[in-house]
MMTF fields as JSON, N, C-alpha, C and O atoms, coordinates in Angstrom:
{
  "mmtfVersion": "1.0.0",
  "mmtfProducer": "UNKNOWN",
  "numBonds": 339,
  "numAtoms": 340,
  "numGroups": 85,
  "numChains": 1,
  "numModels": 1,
  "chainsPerModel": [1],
  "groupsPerChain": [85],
  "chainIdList": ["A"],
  "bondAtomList": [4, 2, 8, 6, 12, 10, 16, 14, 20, 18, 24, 22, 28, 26, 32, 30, 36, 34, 40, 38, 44, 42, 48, 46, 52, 50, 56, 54, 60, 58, 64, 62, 68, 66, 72, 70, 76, 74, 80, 78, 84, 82, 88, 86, 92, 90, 96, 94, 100, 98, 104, 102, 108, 106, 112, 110, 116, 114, 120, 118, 124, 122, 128, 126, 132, 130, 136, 134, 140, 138, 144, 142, 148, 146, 152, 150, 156, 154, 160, 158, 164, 162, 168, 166, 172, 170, 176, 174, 180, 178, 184, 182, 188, 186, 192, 190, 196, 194, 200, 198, 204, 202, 208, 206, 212, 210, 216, 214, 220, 218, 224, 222, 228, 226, 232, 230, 236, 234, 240, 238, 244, 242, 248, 246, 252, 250, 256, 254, 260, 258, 264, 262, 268, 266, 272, 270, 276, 274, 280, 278, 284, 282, 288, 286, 292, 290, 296, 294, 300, 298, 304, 302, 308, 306, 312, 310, 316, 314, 320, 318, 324, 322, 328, 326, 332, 330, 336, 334],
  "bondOrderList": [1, 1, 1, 1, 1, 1, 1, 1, 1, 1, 1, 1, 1, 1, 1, 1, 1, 1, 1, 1, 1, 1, 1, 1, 1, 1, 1, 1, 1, 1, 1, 1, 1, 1, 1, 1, 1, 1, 1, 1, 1, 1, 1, 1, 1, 1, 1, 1, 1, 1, 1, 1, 1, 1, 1, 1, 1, 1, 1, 1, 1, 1, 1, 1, 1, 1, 1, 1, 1, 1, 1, 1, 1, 1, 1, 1, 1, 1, 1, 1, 1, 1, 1, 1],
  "groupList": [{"groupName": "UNK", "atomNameList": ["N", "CA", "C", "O"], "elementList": ["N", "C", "C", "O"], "formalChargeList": [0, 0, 0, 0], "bondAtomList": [1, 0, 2, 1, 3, 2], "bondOrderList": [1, 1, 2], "singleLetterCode": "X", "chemCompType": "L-PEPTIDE LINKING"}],
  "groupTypeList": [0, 0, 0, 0, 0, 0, 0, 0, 0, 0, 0, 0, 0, 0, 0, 0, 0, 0, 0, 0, 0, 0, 0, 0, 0, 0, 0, 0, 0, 0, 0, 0, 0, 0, 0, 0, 0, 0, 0, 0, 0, 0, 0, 0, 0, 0, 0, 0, 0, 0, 0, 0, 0, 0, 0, 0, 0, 0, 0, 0, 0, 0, 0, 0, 0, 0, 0, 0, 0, 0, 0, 0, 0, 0, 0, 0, 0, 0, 0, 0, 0, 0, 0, 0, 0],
  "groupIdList": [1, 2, 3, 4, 5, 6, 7, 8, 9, 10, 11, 12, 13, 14, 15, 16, 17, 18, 19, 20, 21, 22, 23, 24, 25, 26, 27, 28, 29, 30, 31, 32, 33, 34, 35, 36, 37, 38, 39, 40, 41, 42, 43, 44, 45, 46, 47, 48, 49, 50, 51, 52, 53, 54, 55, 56, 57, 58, 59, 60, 61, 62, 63, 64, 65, 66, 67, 68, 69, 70, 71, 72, 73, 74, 75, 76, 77, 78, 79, 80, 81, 82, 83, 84, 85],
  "secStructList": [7, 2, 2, 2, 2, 2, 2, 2, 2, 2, 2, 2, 2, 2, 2, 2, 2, 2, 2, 2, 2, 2, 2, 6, 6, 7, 7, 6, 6, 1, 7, 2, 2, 2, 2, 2, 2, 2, 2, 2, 6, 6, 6, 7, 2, 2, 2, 2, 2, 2, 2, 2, 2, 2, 2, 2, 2, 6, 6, 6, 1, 6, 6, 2, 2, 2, 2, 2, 2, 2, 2, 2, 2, 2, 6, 6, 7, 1, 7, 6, 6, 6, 1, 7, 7],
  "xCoordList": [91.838, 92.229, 92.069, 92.716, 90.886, 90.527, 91.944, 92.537, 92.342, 93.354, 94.368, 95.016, 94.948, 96.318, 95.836, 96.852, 94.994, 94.79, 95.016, 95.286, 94.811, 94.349, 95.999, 96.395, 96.88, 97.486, 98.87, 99.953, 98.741, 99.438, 98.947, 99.838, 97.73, 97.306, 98.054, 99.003, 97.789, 98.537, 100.195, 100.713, 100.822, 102.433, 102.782, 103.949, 101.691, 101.976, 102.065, 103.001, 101.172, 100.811, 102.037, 102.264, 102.487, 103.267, 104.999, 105.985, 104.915, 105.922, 106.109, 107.25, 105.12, 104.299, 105.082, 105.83, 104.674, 104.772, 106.334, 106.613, 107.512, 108.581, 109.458, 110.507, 108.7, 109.22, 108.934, 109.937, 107.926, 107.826, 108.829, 109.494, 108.921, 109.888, 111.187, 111.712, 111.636, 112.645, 112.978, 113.91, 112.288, 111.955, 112.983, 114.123, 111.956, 112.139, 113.38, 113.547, 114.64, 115.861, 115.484, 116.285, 114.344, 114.146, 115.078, 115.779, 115.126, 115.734, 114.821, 113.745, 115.338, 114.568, 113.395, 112.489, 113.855, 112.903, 112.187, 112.103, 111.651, 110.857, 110.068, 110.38, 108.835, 107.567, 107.731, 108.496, 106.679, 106.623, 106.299, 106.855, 105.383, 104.429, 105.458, 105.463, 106.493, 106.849, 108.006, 108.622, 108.663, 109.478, 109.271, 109.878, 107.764, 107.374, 106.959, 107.543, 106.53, 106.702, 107.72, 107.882, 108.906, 110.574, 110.924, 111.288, 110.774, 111.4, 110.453, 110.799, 108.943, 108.302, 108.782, 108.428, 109.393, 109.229, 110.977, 111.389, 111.674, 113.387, 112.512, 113.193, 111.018, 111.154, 110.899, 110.401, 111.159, 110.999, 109.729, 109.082, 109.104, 107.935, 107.5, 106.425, 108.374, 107.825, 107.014, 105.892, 107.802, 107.301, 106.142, 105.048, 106.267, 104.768, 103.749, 102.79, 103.859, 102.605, 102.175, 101.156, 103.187, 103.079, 102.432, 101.54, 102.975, 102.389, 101.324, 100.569, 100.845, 98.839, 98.283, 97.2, 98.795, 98.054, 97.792, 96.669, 98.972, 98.982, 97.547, 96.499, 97.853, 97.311, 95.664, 94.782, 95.63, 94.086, 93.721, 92.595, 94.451, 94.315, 93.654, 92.428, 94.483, 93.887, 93.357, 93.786, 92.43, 91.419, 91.065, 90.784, 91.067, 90.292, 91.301, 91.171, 92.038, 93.698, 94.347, 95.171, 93.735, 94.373, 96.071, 96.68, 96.526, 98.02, 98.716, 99.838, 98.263, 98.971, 100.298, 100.963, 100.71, 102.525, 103.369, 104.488, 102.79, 103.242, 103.36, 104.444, 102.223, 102.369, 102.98, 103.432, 103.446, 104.213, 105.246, 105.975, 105.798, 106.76, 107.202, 108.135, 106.572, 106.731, 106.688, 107.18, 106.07, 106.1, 107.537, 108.383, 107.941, 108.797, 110.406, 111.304, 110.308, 111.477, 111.294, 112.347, 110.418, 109.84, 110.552, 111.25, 110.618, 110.916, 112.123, 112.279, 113.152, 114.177, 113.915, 114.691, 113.041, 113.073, 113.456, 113.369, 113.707, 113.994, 115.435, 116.098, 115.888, 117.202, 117.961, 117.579, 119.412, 120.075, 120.123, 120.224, 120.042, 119.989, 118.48, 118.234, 117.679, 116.44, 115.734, 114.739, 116.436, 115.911, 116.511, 117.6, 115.83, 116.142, 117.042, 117.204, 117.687, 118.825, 120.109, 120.899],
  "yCoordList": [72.612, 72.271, 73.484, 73.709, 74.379, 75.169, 76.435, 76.968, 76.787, 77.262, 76.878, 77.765, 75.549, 75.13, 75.56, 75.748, 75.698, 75.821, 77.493, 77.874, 77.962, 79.416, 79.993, 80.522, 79.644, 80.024, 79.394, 79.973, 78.465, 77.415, 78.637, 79.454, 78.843, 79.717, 80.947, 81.213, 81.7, 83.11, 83.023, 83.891, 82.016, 81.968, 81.525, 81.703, 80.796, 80.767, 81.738, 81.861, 82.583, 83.933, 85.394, 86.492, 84.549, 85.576, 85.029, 85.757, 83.968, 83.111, 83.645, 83.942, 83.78, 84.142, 85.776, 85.885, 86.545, 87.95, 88.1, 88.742, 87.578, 87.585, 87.09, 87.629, 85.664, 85.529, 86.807, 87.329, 87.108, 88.385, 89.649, 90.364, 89.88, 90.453, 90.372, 90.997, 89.576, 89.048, 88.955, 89.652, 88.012, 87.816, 89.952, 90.201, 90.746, 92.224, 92.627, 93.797, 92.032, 92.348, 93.031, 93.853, 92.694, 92.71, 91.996, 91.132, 92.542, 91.652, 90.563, 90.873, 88.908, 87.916, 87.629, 86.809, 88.558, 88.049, 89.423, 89.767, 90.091, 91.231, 91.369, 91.269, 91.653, 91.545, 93.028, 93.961, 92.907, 93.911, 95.079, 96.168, 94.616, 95.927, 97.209, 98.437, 95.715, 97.049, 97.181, 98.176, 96.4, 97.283, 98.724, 99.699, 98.412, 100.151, 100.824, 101.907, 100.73, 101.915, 102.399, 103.551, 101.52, 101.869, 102.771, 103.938, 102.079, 103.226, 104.05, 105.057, 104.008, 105.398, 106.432, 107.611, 106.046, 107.279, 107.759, 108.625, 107.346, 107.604, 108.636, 109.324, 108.51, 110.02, 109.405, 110.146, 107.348, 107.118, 107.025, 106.019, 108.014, 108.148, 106.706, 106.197, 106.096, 104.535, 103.711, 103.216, 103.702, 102.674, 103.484, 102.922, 105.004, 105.854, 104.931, 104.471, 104.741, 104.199, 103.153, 102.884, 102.059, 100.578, 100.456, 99.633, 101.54, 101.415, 101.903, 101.483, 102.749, 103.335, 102.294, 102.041, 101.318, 100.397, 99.39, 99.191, 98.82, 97.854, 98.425, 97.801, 99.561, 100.093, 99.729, 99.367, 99.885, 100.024, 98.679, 98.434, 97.705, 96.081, 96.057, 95.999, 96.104, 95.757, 96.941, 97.459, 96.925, 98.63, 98.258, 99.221, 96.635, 96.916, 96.778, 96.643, 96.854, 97.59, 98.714, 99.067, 99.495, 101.242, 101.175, 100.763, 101.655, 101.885, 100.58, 100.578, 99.642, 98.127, 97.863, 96.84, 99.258, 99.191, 99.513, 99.018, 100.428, 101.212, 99.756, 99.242, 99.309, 98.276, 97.401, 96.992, 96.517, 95.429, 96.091, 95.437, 97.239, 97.414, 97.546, 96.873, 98.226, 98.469, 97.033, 96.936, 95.95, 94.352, 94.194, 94.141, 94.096, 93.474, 94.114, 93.363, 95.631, 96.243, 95.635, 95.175, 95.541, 94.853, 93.748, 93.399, 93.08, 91.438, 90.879, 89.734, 92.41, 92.372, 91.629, 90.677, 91.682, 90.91, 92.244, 92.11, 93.0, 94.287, 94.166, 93.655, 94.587, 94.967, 95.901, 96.913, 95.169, 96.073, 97.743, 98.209, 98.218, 99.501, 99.88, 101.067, 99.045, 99.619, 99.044, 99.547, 97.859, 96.96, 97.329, 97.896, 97.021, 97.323, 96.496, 96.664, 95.671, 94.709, 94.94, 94.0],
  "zCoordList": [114.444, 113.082, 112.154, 111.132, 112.805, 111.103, 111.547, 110.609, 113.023, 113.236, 112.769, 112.215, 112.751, 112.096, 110.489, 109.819, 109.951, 108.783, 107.974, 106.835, 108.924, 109.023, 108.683, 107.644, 110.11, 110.175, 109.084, 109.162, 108.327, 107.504, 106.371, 106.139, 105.689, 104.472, 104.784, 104.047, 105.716, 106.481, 106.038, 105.335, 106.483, 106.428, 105.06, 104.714, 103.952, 102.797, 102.093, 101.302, 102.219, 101.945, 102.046, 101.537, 102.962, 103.635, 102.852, 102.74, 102.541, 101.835, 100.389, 100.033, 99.577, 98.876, 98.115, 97.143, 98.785, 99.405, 99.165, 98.153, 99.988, 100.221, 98.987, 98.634, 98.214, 97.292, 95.944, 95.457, 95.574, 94.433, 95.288, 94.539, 96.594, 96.641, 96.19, 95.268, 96.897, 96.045, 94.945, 94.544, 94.055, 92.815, 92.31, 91.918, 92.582, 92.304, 92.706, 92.36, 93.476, 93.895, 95.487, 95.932, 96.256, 97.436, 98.077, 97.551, 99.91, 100.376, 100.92, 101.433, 100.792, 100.986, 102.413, 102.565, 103.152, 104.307, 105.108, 106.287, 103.587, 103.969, 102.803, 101.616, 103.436, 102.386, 101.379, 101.624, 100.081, 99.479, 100.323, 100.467, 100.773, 101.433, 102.376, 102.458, 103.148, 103.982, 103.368, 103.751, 102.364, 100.806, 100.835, 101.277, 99.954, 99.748, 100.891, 100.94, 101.428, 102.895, 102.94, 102.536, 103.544, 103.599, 102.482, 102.63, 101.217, 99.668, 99.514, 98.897, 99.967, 99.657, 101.075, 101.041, 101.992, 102.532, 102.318, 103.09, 101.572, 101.411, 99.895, 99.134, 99.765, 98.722, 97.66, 96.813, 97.042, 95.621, 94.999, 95.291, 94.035, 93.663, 93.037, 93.357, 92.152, 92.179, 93.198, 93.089, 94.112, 95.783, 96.203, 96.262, 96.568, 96.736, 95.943, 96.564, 95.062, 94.282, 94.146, 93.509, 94.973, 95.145, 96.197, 96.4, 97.187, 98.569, 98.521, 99.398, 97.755, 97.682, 97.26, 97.789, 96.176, 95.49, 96.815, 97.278, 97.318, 98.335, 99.367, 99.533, 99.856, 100.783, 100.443, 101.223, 99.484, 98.835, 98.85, 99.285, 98.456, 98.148, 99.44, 99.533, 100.5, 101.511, 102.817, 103.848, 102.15, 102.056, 103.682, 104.396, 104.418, 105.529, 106.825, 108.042, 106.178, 107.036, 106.931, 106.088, 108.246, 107.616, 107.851, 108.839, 106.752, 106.677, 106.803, 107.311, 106.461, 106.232, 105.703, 105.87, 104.823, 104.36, 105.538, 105.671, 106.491, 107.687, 108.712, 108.987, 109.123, 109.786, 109.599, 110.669, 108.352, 107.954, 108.142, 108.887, 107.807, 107.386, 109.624, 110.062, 110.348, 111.835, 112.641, 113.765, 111.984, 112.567, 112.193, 113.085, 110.656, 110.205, 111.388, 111.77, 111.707, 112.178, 113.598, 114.039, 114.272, 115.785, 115.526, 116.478, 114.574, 114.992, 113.992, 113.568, 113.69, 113.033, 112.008, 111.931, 111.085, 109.67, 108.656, 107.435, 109.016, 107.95, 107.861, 108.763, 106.885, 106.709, 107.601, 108.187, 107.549, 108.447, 108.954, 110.089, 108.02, 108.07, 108.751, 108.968, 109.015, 109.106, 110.408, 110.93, 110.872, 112.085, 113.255, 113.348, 114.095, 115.717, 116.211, 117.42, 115.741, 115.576, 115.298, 115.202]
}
């Protein structure tokens, strides 16, 4: 149970995430985090600084924009231009 629970908070979270993307003219089924990874490394000093902030949020995940953003291309949730798809 505390697993179905766990993982129900996790995918809200992650629901969550996708919508403020969006919300920002993201595409819908990719989180902020690996947003800014993707636009900080195309060079945009804006996203650089979303992605340090992010990075820092979650201080006990090294490189956590890198990783979302390397899950999201693994399991084709990134945009075309960017997925293994």
């Amino acid at each position: 149970m505390k697993k179905r629970l766990a993982k129900y908070g996790y995918n809200v979270l992650v629901g969550l995430d996708q919508f403020v993307n969006t919300i920002f003219s993201g595409y819908p089924d990719e989180t902020l985090s690996a947003r800014s990874w993707r636009k900080a490394q195309a060079g945009q000093w804006f996203w650089r600084a979303v992605r340090w902030c992010i990075d820092r949020l979650f201080f006990w995940e090294p490189n956590h924009c890198r990783a979302a953003a390397e899950n999201e291309a693994a399991r084709g949730h990134s945009p075309k231009e960017v997925s293994n798809g």
